[in-house]
C-alpha positions in Angstrom: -63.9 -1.6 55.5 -63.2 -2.1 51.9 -60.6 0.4 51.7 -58.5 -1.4 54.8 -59.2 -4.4 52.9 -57.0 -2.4 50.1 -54.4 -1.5 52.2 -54.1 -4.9 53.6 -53.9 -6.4 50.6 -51.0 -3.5 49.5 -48.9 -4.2 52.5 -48.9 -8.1 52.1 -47.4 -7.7 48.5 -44.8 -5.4 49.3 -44.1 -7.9 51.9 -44.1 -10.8 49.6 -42.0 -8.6 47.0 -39.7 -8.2 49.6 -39.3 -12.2 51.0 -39.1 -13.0 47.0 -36.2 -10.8 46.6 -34.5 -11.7 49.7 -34.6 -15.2 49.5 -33.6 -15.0 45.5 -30.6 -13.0 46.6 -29.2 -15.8 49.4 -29.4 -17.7 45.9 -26.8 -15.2 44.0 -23.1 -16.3 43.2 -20.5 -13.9 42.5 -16.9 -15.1 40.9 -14.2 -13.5 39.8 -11.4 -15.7 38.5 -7.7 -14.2 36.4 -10.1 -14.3 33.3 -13.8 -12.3 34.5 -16.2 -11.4 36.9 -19.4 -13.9 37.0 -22.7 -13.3 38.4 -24.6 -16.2 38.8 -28.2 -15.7 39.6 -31.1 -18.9 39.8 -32.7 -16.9 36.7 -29.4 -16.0 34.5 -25.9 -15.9 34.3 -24.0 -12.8 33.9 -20.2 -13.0 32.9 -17.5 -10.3 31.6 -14.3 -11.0 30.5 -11.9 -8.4 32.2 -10.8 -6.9 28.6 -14.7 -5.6 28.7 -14.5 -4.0 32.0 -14.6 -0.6 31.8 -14.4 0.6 35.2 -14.6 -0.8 39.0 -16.6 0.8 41.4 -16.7 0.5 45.2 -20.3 2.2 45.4 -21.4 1.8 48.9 -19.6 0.2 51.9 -20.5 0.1 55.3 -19.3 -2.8 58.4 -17.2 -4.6 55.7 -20.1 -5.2 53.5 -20.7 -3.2 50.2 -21.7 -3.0 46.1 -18.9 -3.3 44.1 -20.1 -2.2 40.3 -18.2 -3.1 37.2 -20.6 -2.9 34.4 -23.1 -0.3 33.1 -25.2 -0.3 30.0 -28.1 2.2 28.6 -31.0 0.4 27.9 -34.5 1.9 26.1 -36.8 0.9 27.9 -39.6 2.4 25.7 -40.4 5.9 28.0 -36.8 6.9 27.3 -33.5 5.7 27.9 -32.5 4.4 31.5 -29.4 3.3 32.7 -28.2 -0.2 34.6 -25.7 -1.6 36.4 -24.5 -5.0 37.0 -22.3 -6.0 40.2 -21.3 -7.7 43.5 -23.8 -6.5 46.0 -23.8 -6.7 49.7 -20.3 -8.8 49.6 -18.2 -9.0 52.7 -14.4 -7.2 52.7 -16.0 -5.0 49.7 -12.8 -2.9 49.8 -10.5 -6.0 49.2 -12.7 -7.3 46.3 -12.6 -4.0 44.3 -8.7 -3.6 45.5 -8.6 -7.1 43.5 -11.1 -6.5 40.4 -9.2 -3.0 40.0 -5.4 -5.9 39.8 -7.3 -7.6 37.8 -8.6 -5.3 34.8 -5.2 -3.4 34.8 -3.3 -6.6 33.9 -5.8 -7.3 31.4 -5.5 -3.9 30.3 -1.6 -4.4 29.6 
């Protein structure tokens, strides 16, 4: 009994994890204007000017939507250095955006 009692309790915070997550994502803003890329979350803001970005990445696309990554950065998080990445996830026409953030850098670049 007390062990199903455990396991209840496991699944209804995953499941709470989960409906957190989801319903801070439908919160999430992305932006990108002739000047940077801005990710605009209810917690923070994340902005990079275009002469920062490094690279553009279309990393996953599938029925128009996908991740389009444009930032990474090493962080220690005390058990050894892991790596992050910042972008537009789960955006419709994914292709189109990257297509547009790749313009974008390039003229910045010149």
């Amino acid at each position: 009994m007390l062990s199903g009692g455990f396991a209840a309790f496991g699944v209804w915070m995953s499941f709470s994890c989960i409906r957190e997550r989801y319903e801070e994502a439908k919160r999430v803003t992305y932006l990108v204007t002739d000047r940077r890329a801005v990710i605009e979350r209810p917690s923070a803001t994340f902005s990079l000017d275009w002469p920062a970005v490094k690279f553009v990445e279309l990393a996953y696309e599938a029925d128009q939507r996908g991740d389009v990554l444009f930032y990474e950065q090493v962080v220690d998080a005390g058990d050894g250095p892991s790596r992050t990445q910042e972008g537009f996830i789960a955006v419709a026409n994914a292709a189109a955006v990257a297509r547009e953030m790749c313009r974008l850098q390039s003229v910045a670049a010149a």
